[in-house]
C-alpha positions in Angstrom: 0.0 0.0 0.0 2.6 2.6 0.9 4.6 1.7 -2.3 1.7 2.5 -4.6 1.0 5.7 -2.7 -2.9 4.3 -2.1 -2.9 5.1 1.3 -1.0 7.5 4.1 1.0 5.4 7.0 1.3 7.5 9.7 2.7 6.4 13.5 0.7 5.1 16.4 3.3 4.6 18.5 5.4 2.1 20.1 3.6 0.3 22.6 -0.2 2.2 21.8 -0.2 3.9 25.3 -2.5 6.4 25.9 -0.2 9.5 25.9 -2.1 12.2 27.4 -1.8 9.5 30.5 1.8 9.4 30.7 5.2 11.6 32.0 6.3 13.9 29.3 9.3 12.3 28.5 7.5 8.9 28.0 4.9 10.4 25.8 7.8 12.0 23.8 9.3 8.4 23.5 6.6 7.0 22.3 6.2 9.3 19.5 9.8 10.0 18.2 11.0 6.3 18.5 7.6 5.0 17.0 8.6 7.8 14.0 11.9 6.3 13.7 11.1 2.9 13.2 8.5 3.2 10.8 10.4 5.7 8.7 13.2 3.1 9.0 11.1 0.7 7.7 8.9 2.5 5.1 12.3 4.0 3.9 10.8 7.9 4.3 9.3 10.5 6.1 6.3 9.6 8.0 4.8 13.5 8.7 1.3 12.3 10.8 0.5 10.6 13.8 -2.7 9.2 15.4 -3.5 9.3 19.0 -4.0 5.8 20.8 -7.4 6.0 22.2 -7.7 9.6 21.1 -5.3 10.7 24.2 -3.7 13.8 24.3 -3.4 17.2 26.5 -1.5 20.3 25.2 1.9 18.8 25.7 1.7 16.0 23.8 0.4 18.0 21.1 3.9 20.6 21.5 5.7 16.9 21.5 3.9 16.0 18.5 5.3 19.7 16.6 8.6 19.5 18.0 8.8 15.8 16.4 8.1 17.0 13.0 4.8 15.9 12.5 2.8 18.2 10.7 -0.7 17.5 12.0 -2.3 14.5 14.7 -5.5 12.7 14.5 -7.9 12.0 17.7 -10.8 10.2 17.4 -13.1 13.5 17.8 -15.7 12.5 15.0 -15.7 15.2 11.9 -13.8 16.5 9.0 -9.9 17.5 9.1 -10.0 21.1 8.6 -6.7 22.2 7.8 -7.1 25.9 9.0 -7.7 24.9 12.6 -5.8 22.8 15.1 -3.7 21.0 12.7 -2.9 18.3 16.2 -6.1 18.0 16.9 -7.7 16.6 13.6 -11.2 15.3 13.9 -11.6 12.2 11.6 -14.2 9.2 11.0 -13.0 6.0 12.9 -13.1 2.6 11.4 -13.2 -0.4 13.4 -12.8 -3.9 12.8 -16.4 -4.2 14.1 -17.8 -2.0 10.9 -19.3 -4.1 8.3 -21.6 -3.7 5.4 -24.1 -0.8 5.7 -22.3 0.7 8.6 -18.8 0.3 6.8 -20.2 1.9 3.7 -21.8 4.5 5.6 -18.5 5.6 7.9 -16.7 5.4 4.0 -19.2 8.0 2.6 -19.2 10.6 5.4 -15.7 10.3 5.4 -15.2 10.6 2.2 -18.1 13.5 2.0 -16.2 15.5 4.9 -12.5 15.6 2.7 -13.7 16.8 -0.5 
């Protein structure tokens, strides 16, 4: 997927801890080691991150800048404005739960809200 540009990898972290839970410099582990790794892997720049559980307070978010990502997802429901809080993005979850009608639906707004 990532070679054929389909889709955007971003990090999730090392151990998926919720990081507005934990010590600064834990939350800052998370992040920039989980960064590393998967641009290691992936071979380049990974520039987004997703929250685990949606966790996050205002200094994970100054983490998240001084990182070098250039936005964060939470799982607020909505679109991604780019004009607002660019490590805050509201986005439409999908879980391994949503199937049929409700996958199609989540794919729709989702789609609806981006374009």
């Amino acid at each position: 997927l990532d070679e054929e540009g389909l889709v955007e990898i971003g990090v999730h972290t090392v151990n998926h801890k919720p990081l507005g839970k934990l010590k600064p410099e834990s939350a800052y582990y998370q992040m920039s080691k989980s960064k590393e790794l998967l641009e290691k892997g992936l071979n380049h720049k990974v520039d987004t991150i997703v929250y685990p559980f949606g966790s996050f307070n205002a200094n994970v978010k100054k983490q998240a800048k001084q990182i070098g990502f250039i936005g964060a997802a939470s799982v607020y429901f909505g679109d991604r404005p780019s004009g607002q809080d660019l490590y805050a993005w509201r986005r439409v979850m999908i879980t391994n739960s949503d199937i049929g009608a409700v996958l199609l639906r989540k794919m729709f707004i989702a789609f609806e809200l981006v374009k």
